[in-house]
C-alpha positions as CSV (number, residue, x, y, z in Angstrom):
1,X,110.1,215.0,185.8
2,X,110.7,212.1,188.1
3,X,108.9,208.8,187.5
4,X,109.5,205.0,188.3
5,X,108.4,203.2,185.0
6,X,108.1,199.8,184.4
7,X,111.5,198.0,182.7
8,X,111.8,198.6,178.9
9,X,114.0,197.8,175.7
10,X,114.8,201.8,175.7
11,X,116.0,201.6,179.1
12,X,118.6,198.8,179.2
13,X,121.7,200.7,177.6
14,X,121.5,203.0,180.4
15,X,121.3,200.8,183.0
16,X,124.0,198.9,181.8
17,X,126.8,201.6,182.2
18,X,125.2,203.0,185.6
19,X,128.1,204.0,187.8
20,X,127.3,203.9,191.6
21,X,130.8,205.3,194.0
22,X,132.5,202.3,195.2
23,X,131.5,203.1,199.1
24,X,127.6,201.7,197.9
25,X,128.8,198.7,195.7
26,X,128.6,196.2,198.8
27,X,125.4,197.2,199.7
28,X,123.3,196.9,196.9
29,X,123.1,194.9,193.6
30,X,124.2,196.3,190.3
31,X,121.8,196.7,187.3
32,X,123.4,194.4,185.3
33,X,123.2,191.5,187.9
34,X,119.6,192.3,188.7
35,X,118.2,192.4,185.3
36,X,119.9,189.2,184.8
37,X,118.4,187.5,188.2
38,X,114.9,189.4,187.2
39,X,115.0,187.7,183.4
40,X,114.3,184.3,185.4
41,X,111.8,185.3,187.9
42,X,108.4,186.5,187.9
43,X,108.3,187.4,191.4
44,X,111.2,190.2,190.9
45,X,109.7,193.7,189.1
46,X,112.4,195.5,188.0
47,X,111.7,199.4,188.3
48,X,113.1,202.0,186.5
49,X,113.4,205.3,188.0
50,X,113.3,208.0,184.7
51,X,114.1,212.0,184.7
52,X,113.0,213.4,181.5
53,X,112.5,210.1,180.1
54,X,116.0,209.0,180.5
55,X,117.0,206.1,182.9
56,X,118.8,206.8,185.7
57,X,118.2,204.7,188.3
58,X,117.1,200.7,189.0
59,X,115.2,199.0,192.1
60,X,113.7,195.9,192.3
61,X,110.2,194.9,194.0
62,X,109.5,191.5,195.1
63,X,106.9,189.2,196.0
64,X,107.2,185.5,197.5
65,X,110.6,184.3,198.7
66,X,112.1,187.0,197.7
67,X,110.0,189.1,200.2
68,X,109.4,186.2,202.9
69,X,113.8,186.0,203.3
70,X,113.4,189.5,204.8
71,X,111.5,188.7,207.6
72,X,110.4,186.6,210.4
73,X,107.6,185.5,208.9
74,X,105.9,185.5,205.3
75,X,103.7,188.2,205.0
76,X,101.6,188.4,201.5
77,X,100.2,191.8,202.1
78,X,103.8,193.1,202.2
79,X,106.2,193.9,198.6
80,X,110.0,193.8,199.2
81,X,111.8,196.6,197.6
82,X,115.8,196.4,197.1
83,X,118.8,196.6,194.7
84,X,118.4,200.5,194.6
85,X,120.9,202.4,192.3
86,X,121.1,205.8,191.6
87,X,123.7,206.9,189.1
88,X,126.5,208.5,190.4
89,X,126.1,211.2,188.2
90,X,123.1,212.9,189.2
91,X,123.6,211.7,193.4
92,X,123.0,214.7,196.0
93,X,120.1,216.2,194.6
94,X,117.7,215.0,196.5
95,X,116.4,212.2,193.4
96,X,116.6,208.8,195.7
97,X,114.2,210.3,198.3
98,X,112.0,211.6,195.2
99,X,112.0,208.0,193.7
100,X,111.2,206.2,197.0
101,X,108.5,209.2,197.8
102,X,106.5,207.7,194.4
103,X,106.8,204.3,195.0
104,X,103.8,203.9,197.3
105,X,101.9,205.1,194.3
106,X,103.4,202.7,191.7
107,X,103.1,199.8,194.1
108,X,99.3,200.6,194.4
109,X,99.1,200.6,190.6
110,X,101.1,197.2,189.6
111,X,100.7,195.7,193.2
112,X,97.6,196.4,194.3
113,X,97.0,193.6,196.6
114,X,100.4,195.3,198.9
115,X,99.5,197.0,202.1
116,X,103.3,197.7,203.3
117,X,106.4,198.3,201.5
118,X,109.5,196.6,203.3
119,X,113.4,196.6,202.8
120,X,116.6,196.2,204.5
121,X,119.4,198.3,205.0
122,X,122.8,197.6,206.0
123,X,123.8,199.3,209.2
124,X,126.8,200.8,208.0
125,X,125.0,202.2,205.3
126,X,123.3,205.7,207.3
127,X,123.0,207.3,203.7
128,X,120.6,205.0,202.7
129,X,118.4,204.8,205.9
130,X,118.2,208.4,205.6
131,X,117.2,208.4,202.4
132,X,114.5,206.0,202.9
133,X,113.7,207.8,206.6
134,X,112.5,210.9,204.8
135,X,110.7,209.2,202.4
136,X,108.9,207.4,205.1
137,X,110.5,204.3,205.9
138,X,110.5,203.3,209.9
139,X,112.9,200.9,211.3
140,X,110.8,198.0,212.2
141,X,113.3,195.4,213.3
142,X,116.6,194.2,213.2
143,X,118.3,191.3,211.6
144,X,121.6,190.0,210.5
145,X,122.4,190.0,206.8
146,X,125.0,188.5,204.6
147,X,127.5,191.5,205.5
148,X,126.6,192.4,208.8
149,X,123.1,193.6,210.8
150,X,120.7,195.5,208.8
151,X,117.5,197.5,209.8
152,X,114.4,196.2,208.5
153,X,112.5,198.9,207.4
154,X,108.8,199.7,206.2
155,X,106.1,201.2,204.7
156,X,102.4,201.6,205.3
157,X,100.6,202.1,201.7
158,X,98.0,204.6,202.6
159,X,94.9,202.8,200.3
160,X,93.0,204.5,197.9
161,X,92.8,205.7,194.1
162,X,95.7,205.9,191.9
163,X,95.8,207.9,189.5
C-alpha cells in the first residue's frame, strides 16, 4: 500500500541511496540535499512516500518563503509542494500519480489551515506535468525559473474530514 508518511529515523537509509535517471536530476532536488536544507527549517515538511512500509520516494511541502518565491504574491492559504523523487526502481507503474493523488488528504491532516496545493514544473519536463495533470494539478500560470520557464501549477483541497 501507498502512503505519504511523515519523515522518520527508519526512512533515511533509503532515501539516501535513492537513484532518480539522470534526464530528472536538473529538475528536482535530491533527498540528500533536501533533508539537509529541511534539518534547518521549520517551514519545509519533508514527506515520505512508503509502499509496504518501505521508503521509496521524497517531496517536500512548504509554507512561508518557501511557498511565497513561487508566486506573484504570498498566499497563506496555499502549501508549496516540490523536490519530488521517485526511485528509479519502481518508475512506470503509475506510483508518482498515486502519491500526488493522496496528498490532498495528508495536507488536510498536517496542514489544515491549506486551501490549495501549488508547485512548479519545468517546461521541459512534460513527464512531470503529466504526472501531476492526472492527479489534478492545472496550469495556473507561468513563470521563469532558475533553468528556464516553468508552469505554475495547483491544487484546490476539497475541505472536509480526514480520516
Amino acid at each position: 500500500m501507498l502512503r505519504p508518511e511523515l519523515l522518520a529515523d527508519q526512512h533515511l537509509d533509503a532515501l539516501l541511496v535513492l537513484e532518480l535517471p539522470g534526464r530528472q536530476r536538473p529538475f528536482t532536488t535530491l533527498p540528500a540535499r533536501l533533508l539537509e536544507r529541511a534539518r534547518d527549517d521549520a517551514e519545509l515538511l519533508p514527506v515520505v512516500i512508503t509502499e509496504g512500509g518501505e521508503a521509496i520516494g521524497l517531496f517536500a511541502l512548504a509554507t512561508g518563503p518557501h511557498r511565497d518565491r513561487s508566486l506573484p504574491q504570498p498566499d497563506p492559504n496555499a502549501v508549496a509542494l516540490s523536490s519530488l523523487s521517485l526511485d528509479s526502481r519502481v518508475q512506470g507503474r503509475g506510483l508518482g500519480t498515486q502519491a500526488m493523488q493522496l496528498v490532498p488528504q495528508f495536507v488536510r491532516q498536517h496542514l489544515p489551515q491549506a486551501k490549495r496545493i501549488i508547485l512548479v514544473v519545468n517546461q521541459r519536463n512534460g513527464r512531470a506535468r503529466r504526472v501531476y495533470e492526472r492527479a489534478g494539478f492545472k496550469v495556473t500560470a507561468t513563470r521563469e525559473g532558475r533553468i528556464g520557464p516553468q508552469w505554475v501549477m495547483t491544487l484546490p483541497i476539497e475541505m472536509g474530514e480526514a480520516p
